[in-house]
C-alpha positions in Angstrom: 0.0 0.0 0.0 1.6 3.2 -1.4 0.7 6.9 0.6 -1.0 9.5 -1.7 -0.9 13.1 -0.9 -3.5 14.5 -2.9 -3.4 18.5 -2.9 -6.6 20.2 -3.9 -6.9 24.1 -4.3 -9.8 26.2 -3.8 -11.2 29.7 -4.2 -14.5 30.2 -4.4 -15.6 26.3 -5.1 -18.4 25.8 -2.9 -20.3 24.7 -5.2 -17.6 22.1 -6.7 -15.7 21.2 -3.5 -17.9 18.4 -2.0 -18.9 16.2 -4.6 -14.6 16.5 -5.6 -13.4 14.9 -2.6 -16.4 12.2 -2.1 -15.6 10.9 -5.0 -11.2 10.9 -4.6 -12.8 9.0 -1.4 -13.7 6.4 -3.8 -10.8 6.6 -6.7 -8.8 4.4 -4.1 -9.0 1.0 -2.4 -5.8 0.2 -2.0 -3.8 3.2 -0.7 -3.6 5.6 2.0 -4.6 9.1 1.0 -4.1 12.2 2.8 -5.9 15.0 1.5 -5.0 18.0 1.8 -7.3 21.4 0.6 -5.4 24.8 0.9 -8.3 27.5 0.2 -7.1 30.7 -1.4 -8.8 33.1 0.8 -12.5 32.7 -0.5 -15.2 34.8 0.3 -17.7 31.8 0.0 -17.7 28.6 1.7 -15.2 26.8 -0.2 -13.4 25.7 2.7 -16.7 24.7 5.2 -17.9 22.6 3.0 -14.6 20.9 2.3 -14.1 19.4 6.4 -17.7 18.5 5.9 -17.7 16.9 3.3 -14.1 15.1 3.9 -13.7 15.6 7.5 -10.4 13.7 8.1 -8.8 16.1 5.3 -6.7 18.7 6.4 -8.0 22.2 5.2 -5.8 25.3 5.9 -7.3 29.0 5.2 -4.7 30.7 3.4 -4.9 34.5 3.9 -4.6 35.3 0.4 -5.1 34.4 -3.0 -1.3 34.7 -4.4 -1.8 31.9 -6.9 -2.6 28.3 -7.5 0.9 27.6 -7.7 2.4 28.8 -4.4 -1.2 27.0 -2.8 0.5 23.9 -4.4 3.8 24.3 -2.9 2.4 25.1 0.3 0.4 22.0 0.0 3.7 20.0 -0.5 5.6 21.0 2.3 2.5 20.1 4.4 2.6 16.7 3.1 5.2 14.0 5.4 8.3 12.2 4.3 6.7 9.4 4.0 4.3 10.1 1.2 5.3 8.3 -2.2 3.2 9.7 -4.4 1.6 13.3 -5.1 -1.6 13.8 -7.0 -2.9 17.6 -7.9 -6.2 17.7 -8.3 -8.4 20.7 -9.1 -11.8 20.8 -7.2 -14.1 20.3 -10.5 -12.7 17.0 -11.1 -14.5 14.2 -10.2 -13.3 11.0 -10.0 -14.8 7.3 -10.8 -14.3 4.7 -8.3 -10.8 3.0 -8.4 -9.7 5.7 -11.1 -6.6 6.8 -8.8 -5.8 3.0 -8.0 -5.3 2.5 -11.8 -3.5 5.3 -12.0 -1.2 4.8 -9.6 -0.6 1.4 -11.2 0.2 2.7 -14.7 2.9 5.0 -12.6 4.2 2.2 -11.1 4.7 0.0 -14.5 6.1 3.3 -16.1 10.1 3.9 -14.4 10.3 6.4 -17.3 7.0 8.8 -15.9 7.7 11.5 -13.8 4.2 13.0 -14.1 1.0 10.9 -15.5 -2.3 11.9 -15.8 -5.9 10.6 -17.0 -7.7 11.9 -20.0 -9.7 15.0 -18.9 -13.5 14.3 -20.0 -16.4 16.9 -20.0 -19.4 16.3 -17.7 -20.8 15.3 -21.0 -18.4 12.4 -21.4 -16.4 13.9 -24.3 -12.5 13.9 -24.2 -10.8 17.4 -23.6 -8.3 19.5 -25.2 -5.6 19.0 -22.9 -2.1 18.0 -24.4 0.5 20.5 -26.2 4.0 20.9 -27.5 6.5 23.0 -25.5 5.8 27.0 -26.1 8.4 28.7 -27.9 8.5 31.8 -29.3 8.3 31.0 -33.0 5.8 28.9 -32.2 3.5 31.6 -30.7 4.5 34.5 -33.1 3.7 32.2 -35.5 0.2 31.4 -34.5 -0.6 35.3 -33.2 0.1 36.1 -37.0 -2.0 33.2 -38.3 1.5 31.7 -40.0 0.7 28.4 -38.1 -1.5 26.4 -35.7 -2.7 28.5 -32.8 -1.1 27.7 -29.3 -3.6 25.9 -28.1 -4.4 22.5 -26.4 -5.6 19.2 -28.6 -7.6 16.3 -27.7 -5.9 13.4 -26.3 -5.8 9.9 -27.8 -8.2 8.2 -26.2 -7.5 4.6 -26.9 -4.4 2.6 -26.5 -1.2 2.3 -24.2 0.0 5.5 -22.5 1.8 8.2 -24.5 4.7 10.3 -23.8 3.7 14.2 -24.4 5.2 17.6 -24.1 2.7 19.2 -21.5 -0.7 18.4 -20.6 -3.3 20.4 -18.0 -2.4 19.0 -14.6 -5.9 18.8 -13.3 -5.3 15.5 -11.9 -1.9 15.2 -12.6 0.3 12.4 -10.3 3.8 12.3 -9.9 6.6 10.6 -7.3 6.8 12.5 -4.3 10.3 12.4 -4.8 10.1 14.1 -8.1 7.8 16.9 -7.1 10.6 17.5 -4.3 13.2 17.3 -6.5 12.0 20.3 -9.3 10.7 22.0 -6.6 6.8 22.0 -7.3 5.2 24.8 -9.5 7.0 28.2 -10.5 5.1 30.5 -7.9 5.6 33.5 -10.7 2.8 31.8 -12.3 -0.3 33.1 -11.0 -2.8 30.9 -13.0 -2.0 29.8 -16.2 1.1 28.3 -17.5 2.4 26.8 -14.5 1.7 23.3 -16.0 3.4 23.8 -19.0 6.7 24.8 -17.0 6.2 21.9 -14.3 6.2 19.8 -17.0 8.9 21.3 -18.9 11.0 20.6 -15.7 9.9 17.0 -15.5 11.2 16.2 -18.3 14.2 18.4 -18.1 15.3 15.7 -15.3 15.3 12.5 -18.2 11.4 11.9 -17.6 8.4 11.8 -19.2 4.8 13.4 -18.9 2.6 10.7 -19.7 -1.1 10.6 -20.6 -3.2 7.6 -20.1 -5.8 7.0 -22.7 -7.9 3.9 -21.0 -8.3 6.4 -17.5 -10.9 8.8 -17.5 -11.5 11.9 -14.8 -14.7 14.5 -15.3 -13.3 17.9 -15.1 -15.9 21.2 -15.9 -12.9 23.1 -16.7 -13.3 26.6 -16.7 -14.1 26.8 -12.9 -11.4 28.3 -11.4 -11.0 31.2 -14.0 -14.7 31.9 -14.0 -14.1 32.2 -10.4 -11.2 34.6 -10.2 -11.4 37.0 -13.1 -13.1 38.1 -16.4 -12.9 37.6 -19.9 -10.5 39.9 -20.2 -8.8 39.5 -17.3 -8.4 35.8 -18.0 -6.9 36.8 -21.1 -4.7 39.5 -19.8 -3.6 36.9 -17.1 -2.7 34.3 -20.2 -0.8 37.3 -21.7 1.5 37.3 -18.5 1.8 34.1 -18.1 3.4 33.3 -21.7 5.6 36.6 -20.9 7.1 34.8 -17.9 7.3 31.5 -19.9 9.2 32.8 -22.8 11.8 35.0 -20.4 12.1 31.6 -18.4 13.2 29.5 -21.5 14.2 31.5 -24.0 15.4 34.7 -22.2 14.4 38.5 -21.6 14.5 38.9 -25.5 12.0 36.7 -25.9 9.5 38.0 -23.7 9.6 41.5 -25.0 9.5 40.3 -28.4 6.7 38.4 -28.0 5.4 41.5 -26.3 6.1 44.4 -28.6 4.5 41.7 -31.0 1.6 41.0 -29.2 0.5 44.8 -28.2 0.5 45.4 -31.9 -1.5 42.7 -33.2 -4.0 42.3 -30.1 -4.4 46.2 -30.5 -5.2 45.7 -34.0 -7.5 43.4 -33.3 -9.5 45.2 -30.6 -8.4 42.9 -28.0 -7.5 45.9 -25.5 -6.6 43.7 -22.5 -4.8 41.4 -24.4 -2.7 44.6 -26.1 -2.2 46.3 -22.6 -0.7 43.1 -20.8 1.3 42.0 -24.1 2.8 46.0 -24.3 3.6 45.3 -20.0 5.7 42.6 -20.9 7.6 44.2 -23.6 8.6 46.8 -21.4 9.2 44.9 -18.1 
């Protein structure tokens, strides 16, 4: 029996929170889980809701949203020694009976994984877009200008043995607890998006692989936490930023403020004014 620290972030999921953890109460038989839920200062009742409806979770009140990432981290250094595996779960998953047992399994009979994860599936049962290739800044110039295929995610394969990708969305997202130790958890300059395209960048900058699992299946009504926190626009301002800090990260400060100058001009000529503003903010930062 292997120990699962399962780290679940809220702000404002009231309405998402309980029906999350009943059912990770039932994705394993076999292990020990110890859930952890570190709520992002919500004004709602994210975190009530969470002891009742898990009450031998630990739930810690953060006193401020400063990102799903650092929550993460914060969530890791909660979690003991002893814990061999870490799943991150966000709190509009829901997971089918025995789903985390099999996944856990397929980590196991995969040395090469450092980071493996279900297919993401609508409440409607259909595969999400969820998998992409590395972000570079060719890559996005290149799609901002319509010269190639936007950066966006694609749908999964959703039959067959697991498969090796560049990133995925780490909604459910399980890796070694010694590997999340050793990379050091999520970027905290990431406030909301992005931060699971560089995690996985950094498994696999250790010899690993991010792996997708076609057969396993976890509901996800995706969306949730942005609705939550921000706008339209603000979502996409916030996307903006994140692929500034991205770009800096891997490619260097030229990068970003090319891809800002870049993207001021083009999202300004396309009336996208948040969009412009946060892509002119990283040119000049």
């Amino acid at each position: 029996m292997a120990v699962v620290g399962v780290i679940v972030v809220t702000y404002r999921s009231a309405a998402l929170i309980d029906r999350c953890l009943r059912s990770l109460r039932t994705a394993s038989y076999h292990h020990e889980l110890r859930v952890i839920v570190l709520d992002n200062a919500s004004d709602d009742e994210s975190s009530a809701r969470a002891r009742i409806a898990d009450p031998i979770a630990t739930v810690i009140d953060r006193p401020a949203n400063d990102g799903y990432g650092t929550a993460c981290n914060d969530g890791l250094r909660s979690l003991g020694d002893d814990v061999d595996w870490v799943l991150f779960a966000n709190p509009d998953t829901v997971w089918l009976p025995g789903t985390l047992d099999d996944l856990v399994a397929t980590a196991q009979a995969t040395p090469a994984a450092g980071l493996v994860s279900p297919v993401l599936i609508g409440l409607d049962g259909s595969p999400q877009p969820m998998i992409e290739l590395d972000l570079t800044l060719v890559r996005v110039l290149r799609g901002m200008m319509r010269l190639g295929r936007t950066v966006r995610p694609a749908l999964p394969p959703t039959s067959g043995p697991p498969v090796a990708v560049d990133w995925l969305h780490t909604a459910a997202a399980l890796l070694p607890a010694s590997v999340a130790r050793r990379i050091g958890g999520f970027d905290q300059r990431f406030f909301l998006f992005g931060e699971d395209a560089d995690l996985c960048r950094r498994v696999r900058s250790i010899g690993l692989e991010v792996v997708v699992v076609p057969e396993l299946r976890v509901a996800h009504a995706g969306g949730a936490s942005v609705a939550s926190t921000t706008d339209a626009a603000g979502a996409a301002a916030l996307r903006v930023r994140a692929v500034g800090i991205y770009l800096e990260k891997h490619e260097g400060r030229l990068a970003r403020r090319v891809f800002g100058g870049a993207g001021a001009a083009l999202y300004g000529l396309a009336g996208h004014r948040a969009q412009a503003a946060a892509a002119w903010a990283e040119a000049r930062r």
